[in-house]
C-alpha positions, 0 to 999 in steps of 0.5 A, a space after each residue: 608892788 614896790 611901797 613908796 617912803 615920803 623921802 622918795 616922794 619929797 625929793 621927786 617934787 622938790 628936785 633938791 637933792 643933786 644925788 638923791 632926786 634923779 634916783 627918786 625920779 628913776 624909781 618913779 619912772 620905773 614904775 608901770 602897771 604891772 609892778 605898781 608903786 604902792 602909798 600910804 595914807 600916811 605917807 601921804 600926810 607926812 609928804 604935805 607935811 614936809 612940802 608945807 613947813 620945809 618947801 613953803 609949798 601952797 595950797 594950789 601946789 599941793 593941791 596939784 602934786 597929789 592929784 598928780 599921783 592920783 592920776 597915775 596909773 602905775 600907782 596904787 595909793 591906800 584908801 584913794 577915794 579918801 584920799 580924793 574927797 580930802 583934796 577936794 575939800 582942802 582945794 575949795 576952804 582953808 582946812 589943814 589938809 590933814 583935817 579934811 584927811 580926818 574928816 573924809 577918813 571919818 565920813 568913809 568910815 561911816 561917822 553921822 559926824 566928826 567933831 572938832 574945836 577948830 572953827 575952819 576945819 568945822 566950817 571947811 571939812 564939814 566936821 561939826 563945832 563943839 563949842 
């Protein structure tokens, strides 16, 4: 299994890169069943991260391009289930994703509830309105 930086996936998507977007496409291409590419929860926040504030990718698109990797079987991708439900609820409401992230991390952890200040992610995360 080969562990997959944010770097690798950021230059994948974006294809901005003239050097280092055809490599990042070839590591990814190079994956299989077998020897699958591993990610982590964390890479997978900072890569929405990076694709949101520098690429000024939308919520469609992100929506998209993660479950572009979740469908892939030469994949491995930490806690997916999560990472599933997350997308779900960010494509339907207006939460950051890492709210949604948050609040199914906290849900399949076992938490009755997650409590926030924040209106939107209360309303569109499921997390409960402290107030």
């Amino acid at each position: 299994m080969t562990g997959l930086d944010t770097n690798i996936l950021v230059r994948f998507f974006a294809k901005d890169d003239p050097q280092q977007s055809p490599k990042a496409k070839a590591v990814l291409t190079s994956l299989t069943n077998k020897e699958p590419g591993w990610i982590g929860i964390a890479t997978i926040l900072e890569l929405v991260w990076v694709m949101e504030s520098k690429f000024r990718m939308g919520r469609p698109a992100i929506s998209g391009m993660l479950s572009q990797l979740l469908g892939r079987d030469e994949i491995v991708i930490e806690k997916d289930s999560v990472l599933q439900n997350a997308v779900q609820l960010f494509r339907s409401g207006n939460a950051d994703f890492a709210d949604c992230l948050i609040a199914s991390s906290a849900k399949a952890a076992g938490c009755l509830r997650t409590v926030t200040f924040d209106r939107i992610a209360a309303r569109d995360a499921g997390m409960e309105l402290i107030g």
